[in-house]
Each structure stands twice: as structure tokens, then as C-alpha cells.
C-alpha positions as semicolon CSV with decimal commas, in nm:
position;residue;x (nm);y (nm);z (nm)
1;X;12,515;-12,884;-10,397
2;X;12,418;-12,688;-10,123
3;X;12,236;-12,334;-10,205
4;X;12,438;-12,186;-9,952
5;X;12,701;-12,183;-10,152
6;X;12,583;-12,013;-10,466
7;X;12,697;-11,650;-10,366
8;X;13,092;-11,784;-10,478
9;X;13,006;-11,653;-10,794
10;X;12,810;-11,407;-10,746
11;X;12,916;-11,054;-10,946
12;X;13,007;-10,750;-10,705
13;X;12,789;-10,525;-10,800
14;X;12,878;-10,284;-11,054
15;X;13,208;-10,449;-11,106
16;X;13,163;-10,372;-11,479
17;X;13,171;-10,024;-11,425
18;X;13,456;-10,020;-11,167
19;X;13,684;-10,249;-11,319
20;X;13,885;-10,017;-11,527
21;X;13,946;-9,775;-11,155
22;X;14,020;-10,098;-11,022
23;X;14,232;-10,324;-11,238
24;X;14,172;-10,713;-11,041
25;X;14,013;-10,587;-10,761
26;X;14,241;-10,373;-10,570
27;X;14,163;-10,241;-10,291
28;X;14,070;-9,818;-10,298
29;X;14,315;-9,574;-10,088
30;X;14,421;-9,872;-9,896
31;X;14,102;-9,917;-9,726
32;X;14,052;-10,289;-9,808
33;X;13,709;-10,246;-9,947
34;X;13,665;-10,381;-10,360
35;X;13,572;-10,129;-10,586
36;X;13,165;-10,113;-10,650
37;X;12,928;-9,915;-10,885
38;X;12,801;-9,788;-10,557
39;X;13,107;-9,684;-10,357
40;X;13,235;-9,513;-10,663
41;X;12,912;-9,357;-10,729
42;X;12,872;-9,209;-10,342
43;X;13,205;-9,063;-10,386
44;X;13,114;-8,886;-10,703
45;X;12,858;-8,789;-10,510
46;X;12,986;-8,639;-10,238
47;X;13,174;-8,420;-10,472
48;X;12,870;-8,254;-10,659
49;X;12,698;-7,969;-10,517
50;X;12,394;-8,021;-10,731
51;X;12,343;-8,357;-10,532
52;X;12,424;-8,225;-10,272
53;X;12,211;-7,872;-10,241
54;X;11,924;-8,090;-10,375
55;X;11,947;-8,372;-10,106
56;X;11,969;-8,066;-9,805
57;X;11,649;-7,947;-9,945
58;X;11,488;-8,275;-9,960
59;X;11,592;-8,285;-9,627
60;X;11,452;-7,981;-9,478
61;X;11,123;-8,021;-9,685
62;X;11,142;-8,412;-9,514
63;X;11,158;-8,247;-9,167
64;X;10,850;-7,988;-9,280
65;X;10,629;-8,270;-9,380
66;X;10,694;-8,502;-9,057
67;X;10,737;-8,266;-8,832
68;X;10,584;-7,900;-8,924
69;X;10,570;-7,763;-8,570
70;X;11,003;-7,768;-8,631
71;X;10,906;-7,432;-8,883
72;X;10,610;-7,280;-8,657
73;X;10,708;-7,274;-8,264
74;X;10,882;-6,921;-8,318
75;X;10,636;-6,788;-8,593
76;X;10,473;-6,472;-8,423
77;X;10,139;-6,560;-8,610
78;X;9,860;-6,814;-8,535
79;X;9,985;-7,171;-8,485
80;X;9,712;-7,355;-8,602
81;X;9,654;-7,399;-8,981
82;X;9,250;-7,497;-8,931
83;X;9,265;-7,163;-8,736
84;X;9,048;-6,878;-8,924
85;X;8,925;-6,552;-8,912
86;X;8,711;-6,365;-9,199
87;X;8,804;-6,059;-9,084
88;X;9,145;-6,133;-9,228
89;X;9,046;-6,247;-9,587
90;X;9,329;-6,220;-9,794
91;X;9,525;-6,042;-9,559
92;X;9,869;-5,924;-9,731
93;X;10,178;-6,000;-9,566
94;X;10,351;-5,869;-9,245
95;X;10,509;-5,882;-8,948
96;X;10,272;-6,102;-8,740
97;X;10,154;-6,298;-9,083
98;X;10,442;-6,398;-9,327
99;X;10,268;-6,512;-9,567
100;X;9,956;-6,324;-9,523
101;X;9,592;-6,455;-9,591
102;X;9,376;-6,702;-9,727
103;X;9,052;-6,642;-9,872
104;X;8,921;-6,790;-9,545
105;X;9,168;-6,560;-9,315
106;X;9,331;-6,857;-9,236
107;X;9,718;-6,803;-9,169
108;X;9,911;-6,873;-9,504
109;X;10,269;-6,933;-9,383
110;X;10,144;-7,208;-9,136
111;X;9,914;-7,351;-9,423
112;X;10,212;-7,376;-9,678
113;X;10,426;-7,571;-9,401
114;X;10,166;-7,803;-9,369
115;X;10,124;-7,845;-9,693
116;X;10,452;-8,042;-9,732
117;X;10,300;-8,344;-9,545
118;X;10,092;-8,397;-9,845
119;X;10,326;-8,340;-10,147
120;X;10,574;-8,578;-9,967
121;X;10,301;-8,839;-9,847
122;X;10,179;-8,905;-10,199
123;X;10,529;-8,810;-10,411
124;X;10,729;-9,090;-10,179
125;X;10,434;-9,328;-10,154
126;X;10,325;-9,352;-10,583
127;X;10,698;-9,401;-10,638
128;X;10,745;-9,680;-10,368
129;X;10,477;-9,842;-10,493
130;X;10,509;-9,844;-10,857
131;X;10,879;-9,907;-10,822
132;X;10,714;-10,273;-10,643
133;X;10,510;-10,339;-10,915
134;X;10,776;-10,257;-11,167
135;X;11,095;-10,446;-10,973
136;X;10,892;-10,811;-10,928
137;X;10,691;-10,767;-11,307
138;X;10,986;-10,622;-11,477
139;X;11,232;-10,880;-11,333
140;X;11,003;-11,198;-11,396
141;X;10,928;-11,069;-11,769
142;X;11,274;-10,989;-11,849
143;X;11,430;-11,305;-11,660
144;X;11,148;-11,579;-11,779
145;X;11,048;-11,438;-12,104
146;X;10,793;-11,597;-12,370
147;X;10,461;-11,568;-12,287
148;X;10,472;-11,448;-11,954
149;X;10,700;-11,138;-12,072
150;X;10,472;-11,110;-12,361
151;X;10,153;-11,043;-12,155
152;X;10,315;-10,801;-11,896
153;X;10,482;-10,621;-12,229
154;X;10,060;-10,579;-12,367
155;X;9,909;-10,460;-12,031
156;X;10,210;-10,204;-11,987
157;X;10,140;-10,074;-12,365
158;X;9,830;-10,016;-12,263
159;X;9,821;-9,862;-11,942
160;X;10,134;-9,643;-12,185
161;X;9,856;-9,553;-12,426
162;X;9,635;-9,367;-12,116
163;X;9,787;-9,006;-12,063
164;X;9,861;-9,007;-11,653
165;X;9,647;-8,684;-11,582
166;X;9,329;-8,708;-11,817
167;X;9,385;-9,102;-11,676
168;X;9,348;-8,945;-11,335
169;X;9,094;-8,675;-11,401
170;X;8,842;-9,029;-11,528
171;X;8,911;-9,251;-11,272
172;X;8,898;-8,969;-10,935
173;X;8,495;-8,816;-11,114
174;X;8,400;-9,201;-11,137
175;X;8,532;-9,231;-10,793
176;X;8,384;-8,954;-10,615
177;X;8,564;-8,945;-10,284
178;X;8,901;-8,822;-10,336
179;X;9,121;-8,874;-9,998
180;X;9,486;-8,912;-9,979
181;X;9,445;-9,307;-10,058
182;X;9,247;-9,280;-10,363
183;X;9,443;-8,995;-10,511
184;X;9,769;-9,209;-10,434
185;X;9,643;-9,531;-10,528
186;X;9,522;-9,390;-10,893
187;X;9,852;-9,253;-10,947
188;X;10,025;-9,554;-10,871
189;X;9,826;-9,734;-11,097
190;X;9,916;-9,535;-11,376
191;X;10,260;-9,481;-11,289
192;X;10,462;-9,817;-11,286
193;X;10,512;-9,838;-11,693
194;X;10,885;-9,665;-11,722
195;X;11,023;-9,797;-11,448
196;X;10,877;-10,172;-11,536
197;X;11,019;-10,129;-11,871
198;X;11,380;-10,053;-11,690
199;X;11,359;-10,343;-11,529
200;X;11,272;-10,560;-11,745
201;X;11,528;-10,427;-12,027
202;X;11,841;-10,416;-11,733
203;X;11,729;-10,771;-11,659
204;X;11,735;-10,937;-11,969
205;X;12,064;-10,779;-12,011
206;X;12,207;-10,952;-11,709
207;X;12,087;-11,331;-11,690
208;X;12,241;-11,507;-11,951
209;X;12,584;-11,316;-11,781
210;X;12,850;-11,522;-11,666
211;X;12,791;-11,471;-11,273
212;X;12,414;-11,554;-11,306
213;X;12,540;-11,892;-11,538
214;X;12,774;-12,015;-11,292
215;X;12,508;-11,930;-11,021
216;X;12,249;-12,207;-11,207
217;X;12,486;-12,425;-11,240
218;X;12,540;-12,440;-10,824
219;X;12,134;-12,521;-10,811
220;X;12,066;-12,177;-10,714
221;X;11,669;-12,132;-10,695
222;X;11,553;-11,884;-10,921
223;X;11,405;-11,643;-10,657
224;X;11,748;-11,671;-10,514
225;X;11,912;-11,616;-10,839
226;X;11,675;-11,309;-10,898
227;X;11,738;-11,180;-10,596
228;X;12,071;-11,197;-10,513
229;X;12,218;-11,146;-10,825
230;X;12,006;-10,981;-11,102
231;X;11,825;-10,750;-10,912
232;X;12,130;-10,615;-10,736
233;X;12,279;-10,514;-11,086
234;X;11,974;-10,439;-11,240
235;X;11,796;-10,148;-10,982
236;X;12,020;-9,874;-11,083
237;X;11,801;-9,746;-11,382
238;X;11,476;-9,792;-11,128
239;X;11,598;-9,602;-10,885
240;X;11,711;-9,319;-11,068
241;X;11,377;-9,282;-11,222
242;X;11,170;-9,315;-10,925
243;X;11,337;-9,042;-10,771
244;X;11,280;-8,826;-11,046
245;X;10,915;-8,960;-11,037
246;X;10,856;-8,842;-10,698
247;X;10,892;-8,490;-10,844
248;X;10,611;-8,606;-11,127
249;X;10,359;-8,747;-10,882
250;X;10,400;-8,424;-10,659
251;X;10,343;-8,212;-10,928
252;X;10,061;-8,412;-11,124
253;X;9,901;-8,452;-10,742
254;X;9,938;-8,052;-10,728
255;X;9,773;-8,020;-11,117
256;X;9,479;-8,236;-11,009
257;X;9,379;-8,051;-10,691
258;X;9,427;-7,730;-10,922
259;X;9,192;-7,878;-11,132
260;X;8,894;-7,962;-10,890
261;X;8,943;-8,341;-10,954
262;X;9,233;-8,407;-10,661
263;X;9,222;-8,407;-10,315
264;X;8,905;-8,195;-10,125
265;X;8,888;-8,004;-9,823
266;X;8,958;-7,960;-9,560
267;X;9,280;-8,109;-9,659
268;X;9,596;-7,926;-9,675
269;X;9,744;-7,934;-10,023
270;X;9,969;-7,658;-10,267
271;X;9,752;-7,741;-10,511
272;X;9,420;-7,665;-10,362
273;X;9,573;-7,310;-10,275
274;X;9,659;-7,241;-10,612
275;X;9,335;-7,351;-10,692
276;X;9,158;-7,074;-10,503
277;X;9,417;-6,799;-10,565
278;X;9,458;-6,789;-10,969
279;X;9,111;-6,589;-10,956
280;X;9,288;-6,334;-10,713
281;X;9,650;-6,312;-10,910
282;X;9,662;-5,939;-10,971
283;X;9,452;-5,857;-10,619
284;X;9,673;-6,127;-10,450
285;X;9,966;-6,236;-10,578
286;X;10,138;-6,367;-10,271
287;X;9,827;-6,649;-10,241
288;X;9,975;-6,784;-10,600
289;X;10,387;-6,700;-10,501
290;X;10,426;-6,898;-10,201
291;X;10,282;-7,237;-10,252
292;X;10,359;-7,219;-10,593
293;X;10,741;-7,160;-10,530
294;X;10,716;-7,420;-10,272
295;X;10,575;-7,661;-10,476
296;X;10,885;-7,558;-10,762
297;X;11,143;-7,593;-10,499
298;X;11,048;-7,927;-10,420
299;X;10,992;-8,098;-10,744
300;X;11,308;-7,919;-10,899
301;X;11,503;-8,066;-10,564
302;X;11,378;-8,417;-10,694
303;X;11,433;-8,419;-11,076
304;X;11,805;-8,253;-10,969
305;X;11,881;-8,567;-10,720
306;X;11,735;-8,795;-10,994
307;X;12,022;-8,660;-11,252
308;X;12,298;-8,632;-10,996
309;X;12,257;-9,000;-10,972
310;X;12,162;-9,122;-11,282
311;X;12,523;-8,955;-11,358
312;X;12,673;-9,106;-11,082
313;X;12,501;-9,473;-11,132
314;X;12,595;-9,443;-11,545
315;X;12,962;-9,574;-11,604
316;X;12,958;-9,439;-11,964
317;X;12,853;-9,041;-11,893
318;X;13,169;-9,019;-11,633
């Protein structure tokens, strides 16, 4: 039989969390669409400010890091973040300077916009990514099984055994340059465990189901199989992590820049600024507050999104 025809079966997804709201499909408020995990999950979205007030923040911090000029065309202060004077070495705040000054008497507030490019670069990239490595691993393992699940299970204990930031700390000294790309590239590489391990689990819970059954006995191709039908009902879990990930790999890129090991000048980062104020803390606390409570703001936004819709995705917390 044709593969064309293989979707007849195929499971709307979420339809195991939906079908008590929607008792043989009915249609929702009339509008002719079937109930899904993720129309009912959007709606329950909608409705909670926590999603909400996190996603607007995400938002505005979004526009920051693609477009920083957005926060800086009616700042009264210097424009330019590479722009510095030593005269105005940690300069406190004011009227013409927010934020005040760095240690180079370069203008703070237009430094800690900038600084969002980075964060988000590196936070979105690490969990894109890993959540690739973990969706096409974690779905062969958990769908094929025997050996080949037992070899990806090994490599991800191990890569679990090697704590992400002394992991990182090794790996960028033994690399020496440490650009955007490197730092990114060694936190994807030990980053991909948890959300592999999602996958695989939510996969081998859905192929011997009835939908994926009826699909092999159509002649459905296994990539096809995977693809249209497991992986659709199996991402949830992977999602919700890897937004709450994004948060992680912001904040362990800020903790290795603190450190000395992360990104160098001149690049922009939070964490290089906290790296050269926590000397100055009493002197000059406003060089700690600001990219500091940035940096808070931002993760906090992500790890709140993350549980908005891990409620929202999770039939049995509702």
C-alpha cells in the first residue's frame, strides 16, 4: 500500500490528554477544530500571567539582543559601547550616564544593552543544538532499542558523570581561544544528556501504541513513522526543558566569563562585567547591580516560561 496513506491512523496529537475535554472528538466552542494537547495547552496559556509576564520579557530582552540601538537612540549618554574615556573610570550614575562607569570609562547602560546579544546568542543556540542531538539520538535509541539504545544510554552516562562547568572550565584552558563558537560549542557538548534521556523515555512509551501499530502495518517507513507520529507526541518533555535550559546555558556562560575561563575581550558579556566589578562592590556597587540584575531577569524569565509550559504540556498537573 501506498505510504501516502499512512497518516489515516495517525494519533492527533495529544489526544490522550484531551480526550476527557473532548469526549469523541467534538469540536471546541463550535469552532470545528478537534481538541489537541496543544490547543488546550495555548489556551491555558493565555490565561496565566506567569507565562505571560515571562514571554513579554523574553520579548523585550529578544528585541535588546537583535536590535540594541531600539534601547539607545534617546539615551542622552554616549552611543557607542567601544566608546571610552579614563577620565570617567567608574563614574557613578546620573543624568547623562544611567548606569554610570566602567573601569575603562566606558558608558555602562549602553554596555549592559549590548550585552543581551550575547546571553541570547549562546542561551538560544546550546539549547537548539543539544535539543538536535537529543531529538534524532533519543528517538532512534528509544524507538530501535538493543544495542544501538544500549551504546547511546553508555556515552550519555558518561558525558552525565562530567559536572557541566568544571567540564567547561577543562575543555575552554585546553582550548585557549575562547570566542562565541567555542564557548557555545563546549556547552552544547555537554548539554544534550536530559533532554536525550526525555526523548528517548517519551519514545519508548509511544511506539508499540496503537496509532504507531496500525501505521507499520500500512508500510509506513520508519523515518516516516518517527517523524510523523512519535516525534509529534513525544517533544513535549524536550521542549519544556530546553527552554528552561536556555536560562542554564546563559547563566553557566555568565559563571565562566566570571571565572576568567569564558569569553575574552573585547567582547561584550554580563559576565565579564561582573568579573571586573566584584573587586569594586563596596566602592562600586552599581558595576555589580546592573548586569547582575539583568542577567537575573533574564534567566528567571526562562526557567518561569519553562514551568508555565511544562504545566500547560502535563495532562496530569491540570
Amino acid at each position: 500500500m501506498s505510504d501516502t496513506n499512512t497518516d489515516l491512523p495517525r494519533q492527533s496529537i495529544g489526544s490522550e490528554a484531551s480526550a476527557g475535554a473532548a469526549t469523541g472528538g467534538a469540536d471546541i466552542g463550535g469552532a470545528g477544530h478537534e481538541a489537541s494537547l496543544w490547543s488546550d495547552a495555548w489556551r491555558q496559556l493565555r490565561r496565566n500571567p506567569l507565562f505571560v509576564a515571562s514571554a513579554v520579557v523574553i520579548l523585550v530582552f529578544t528585541v535588546m539582543a537583535v536590535y540594541p540601538r531600539a534601547f539607545t537612540w534617546f539615551y542622552p549618554g554616549i552611543q557607542d559601547p567601544k566608546s571610552c574615556t579614563l577620565s570617567n573610570t567608574v563614574g557613578r550614575p546620573g543624568a547623562t550616564a544611567w548606569f554610570g562607569f566602567d573601569v575603562q570609562g566606558c558608558d555602562y547602560y549602553v554596555n549592559v544593552i549590548h550585552g543581551a546579544r550575547v546571553s541570547m546568542i549562546i542561551g538560544i543556540a546550546t539549547a537548539l543544538f543539544s535539543g538536535a542531538i537529543a531529538i534524532v539520538l533519543g528517538s532512534l535509541a528509544g524507538y530501535y532499542g538493543g544495542r544501538l539504545d544500549t551504546i547511546v544510554s553508555r556515552i550519555t552516562d558518561v558525558f552525565f558523570g562530567i559536572p557541566m562547568i568544571l567540564g567547561a572550565i577543562v575543555i575552554l584552558n585546553a582550548i585557549g581561544e575562547r570566542g562565541l563558537f567555542q564557548v557555545t560549542l563546549v556547552l552544547v557538548a555537554l548539554g544534550w544528556m536530559t533532554m536525550l534521556r526525555l526523548m528517548r523515555s517519551a519514545t519508548i512509551e509511544r511506539r508499540d501504541a496503537d496509532f504507531v501499530d496500525a501505521a507499520r502495518a500500512l508500510g509506513a517507513s520508519t523515518p516516516r513513522i518517527i517523524g510523523r507520529h512519535i516525534l509529534p507526541n513525544a517533544i513535549a518533555p524536550v521542549i519544556v526543558y530546553g527552554t528552561i535550559f536556555i536560562g542554564i546555558a546563559i547563566s553557566v556562560e555568565a559563571a565562566l566569563s566570571f571565572l576568567g575561563v569564558g569569553l575574552q575581550l573585547p567582547a561584550i558579556s554580563w559576565g565579564l562585567m561582573i568579573n571586573s566589578s566584584f573587586t569594586r562592590i563596596l566602592q562600586s556597587p552599581h558595576l555589580l547591580l546592573f548586569p547582575g540584575l539583568f542577567l537575573s531577569i533574564l534567566v528567571l524569565a526562562f526557567i518561569v516560561l519553562g514551568d508555565a509550559l511544562r504545566d500547560a504540556l502535563d495532562p496530569r498537573l491540570r
